[in-house]
C-alpha positions in Angstrom: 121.5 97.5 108.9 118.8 96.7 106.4 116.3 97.4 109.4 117.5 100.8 109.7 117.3 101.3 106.3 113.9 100.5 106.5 113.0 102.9 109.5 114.9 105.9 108.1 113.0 105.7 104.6 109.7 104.3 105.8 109.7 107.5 108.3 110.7 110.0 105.6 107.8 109.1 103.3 104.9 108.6 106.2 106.4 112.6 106.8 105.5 113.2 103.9 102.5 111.5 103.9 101.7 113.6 106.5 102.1 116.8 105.6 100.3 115.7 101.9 97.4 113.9 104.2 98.0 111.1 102.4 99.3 108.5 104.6 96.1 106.2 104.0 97.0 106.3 100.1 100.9 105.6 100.7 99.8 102.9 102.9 97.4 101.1 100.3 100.0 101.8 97.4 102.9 100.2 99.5 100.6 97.0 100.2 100.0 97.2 96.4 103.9 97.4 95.5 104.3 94.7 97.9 102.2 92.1 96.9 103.5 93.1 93.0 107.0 91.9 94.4 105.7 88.7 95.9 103.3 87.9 93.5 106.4 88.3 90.6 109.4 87.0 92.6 111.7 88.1 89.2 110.5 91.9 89.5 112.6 92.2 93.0 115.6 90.2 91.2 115.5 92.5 88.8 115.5 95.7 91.0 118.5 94.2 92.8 120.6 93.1 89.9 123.8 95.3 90.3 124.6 94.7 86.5 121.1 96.4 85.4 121.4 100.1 84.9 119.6 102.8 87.2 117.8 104.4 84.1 116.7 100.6 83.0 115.2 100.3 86.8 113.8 103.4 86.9 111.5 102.6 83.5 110.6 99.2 84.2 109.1 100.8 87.9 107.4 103.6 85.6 105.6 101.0 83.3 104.4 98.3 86.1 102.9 101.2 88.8 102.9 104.4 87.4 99.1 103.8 86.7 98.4 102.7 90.5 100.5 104.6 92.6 101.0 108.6 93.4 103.7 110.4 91.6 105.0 111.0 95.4 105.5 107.3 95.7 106.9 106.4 92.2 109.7 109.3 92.7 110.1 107.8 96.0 110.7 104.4 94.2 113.1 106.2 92.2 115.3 107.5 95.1 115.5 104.4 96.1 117.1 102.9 93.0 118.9 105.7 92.7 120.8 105.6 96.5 120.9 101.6 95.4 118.5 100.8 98.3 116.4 98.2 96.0 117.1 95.1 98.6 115.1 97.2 101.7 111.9 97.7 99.9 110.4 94.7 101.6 112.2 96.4 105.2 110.4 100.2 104.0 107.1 98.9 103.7 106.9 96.6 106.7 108.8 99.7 108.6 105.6 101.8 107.1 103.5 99.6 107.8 104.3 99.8 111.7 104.5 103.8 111.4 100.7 103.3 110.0 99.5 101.1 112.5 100.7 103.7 115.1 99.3 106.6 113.9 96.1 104.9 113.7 96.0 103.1 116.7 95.9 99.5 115.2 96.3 96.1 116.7 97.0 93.5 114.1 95.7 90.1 116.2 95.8 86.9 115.3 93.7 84.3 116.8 94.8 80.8 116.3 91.9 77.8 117.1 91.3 74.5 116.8 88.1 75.2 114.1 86.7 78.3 112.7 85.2 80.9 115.3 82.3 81.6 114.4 81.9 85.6 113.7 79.9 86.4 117.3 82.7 84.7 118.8 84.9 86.9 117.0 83.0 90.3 117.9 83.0 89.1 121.3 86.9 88.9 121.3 87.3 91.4 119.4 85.6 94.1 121.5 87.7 92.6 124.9 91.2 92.5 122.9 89.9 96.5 122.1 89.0 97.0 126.2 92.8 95.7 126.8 94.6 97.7 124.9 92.6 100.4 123.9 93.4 99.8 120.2 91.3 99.5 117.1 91.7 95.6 116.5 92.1 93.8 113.7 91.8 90.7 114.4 92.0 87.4 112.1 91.5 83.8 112.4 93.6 80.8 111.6 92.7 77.5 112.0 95.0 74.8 113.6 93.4 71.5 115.2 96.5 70.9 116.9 95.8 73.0 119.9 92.8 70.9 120.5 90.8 73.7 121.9 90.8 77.6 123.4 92.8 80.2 121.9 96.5 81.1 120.6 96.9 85.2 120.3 99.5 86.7 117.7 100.7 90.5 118.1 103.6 91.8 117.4 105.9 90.2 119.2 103.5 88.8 122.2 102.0 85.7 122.4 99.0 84.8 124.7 98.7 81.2 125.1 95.2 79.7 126.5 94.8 76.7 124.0 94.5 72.9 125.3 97.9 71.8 123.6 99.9 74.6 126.2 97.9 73.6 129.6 98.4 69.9 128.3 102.2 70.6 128.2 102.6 72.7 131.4 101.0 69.5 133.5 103.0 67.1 131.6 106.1 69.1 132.6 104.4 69.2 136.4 103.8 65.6 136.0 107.2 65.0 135.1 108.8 67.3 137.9 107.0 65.3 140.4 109.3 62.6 142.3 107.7 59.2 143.6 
């Protein structure tokens, strides 16, 4: 449920976004509101106290981002709190986030190794992952001596598996299959 919720308002303001030619500004100030609400875990308490009144809501949005967001976005807020919607912010932007991504043809990647790749290594990958999938790539490194060695991919919801630790496993299994 809360993931329709999401959908149905994240694609109502990239619309609007749209038609404003301001999807790249909603985008920002939606990362912006989102790391508010991480950064101050009480804020999104707050918002979805059901005991705390809509008008109280509404002015304690106003005075943390009426100075960093559109007034498209802060009414936006407001309709939120005002359909009692507070709990899916986190689902909207994620949701617009995805719409965003779309639009522009971006491919979030995560590349997990066993040390830091060095930034010709990452080019290198880079431009290959953009060859695949003919998608701008954004792609990011996290480091994990676990695998051992090669390379873990994160996208979406797709996983590419070439490290060590994997192959390791997969003969082990083999190994283990095998009867004497």
């Amino acid at each position: 449920m809360a993931e329709l919720v999401g959908k149905r308002y994240a694609s109502s303001l990239f619309e609007v976004g749209l038609e404003l030619e301001n999807i790249e500004e909603f985008h920002s100030q939606l990362e912006f509101i989102k790391e508010t609400l991480i950064s101050e875990e009480k804020l999104l308490q707050i918002l979805e106290h059901p005991r705390i009144a809509k008008n109280e809501k509404r002015k304690l949005v106003e005075s943390i981002f009426k100075k960093n967001i559109s007034k498209e976005v802060l009414n936006f807020l407001y309709v939120i709190i005002d359909k009692k919607r507070e709990s899916s912010i986190m689902d909207i932007v994620k949701e617009y986030n995805t719409l965003f991504k779309e639009y522009k043809n971006i491919l979030d990647i995560e590349a997990v190794t066993a040390v830091e790749m060095e930034e010709s290594s990452k080019k290198r990958l880079r431009a290959v992952l953009k060859d695949k999938f003919h998608k701008e790539v954004r792609l990011s490194n996290l480091v994990d001596p676990s695998i051992i060695g090669g390379v873990l991919l994160r996208m979406d919801e797709k996983i590419i598996d070439s490290s060590i630790k994997s192959q390791l496993k997969e003969m082990e299994s083999i190994i283990k299959d095998v009867s004497l």
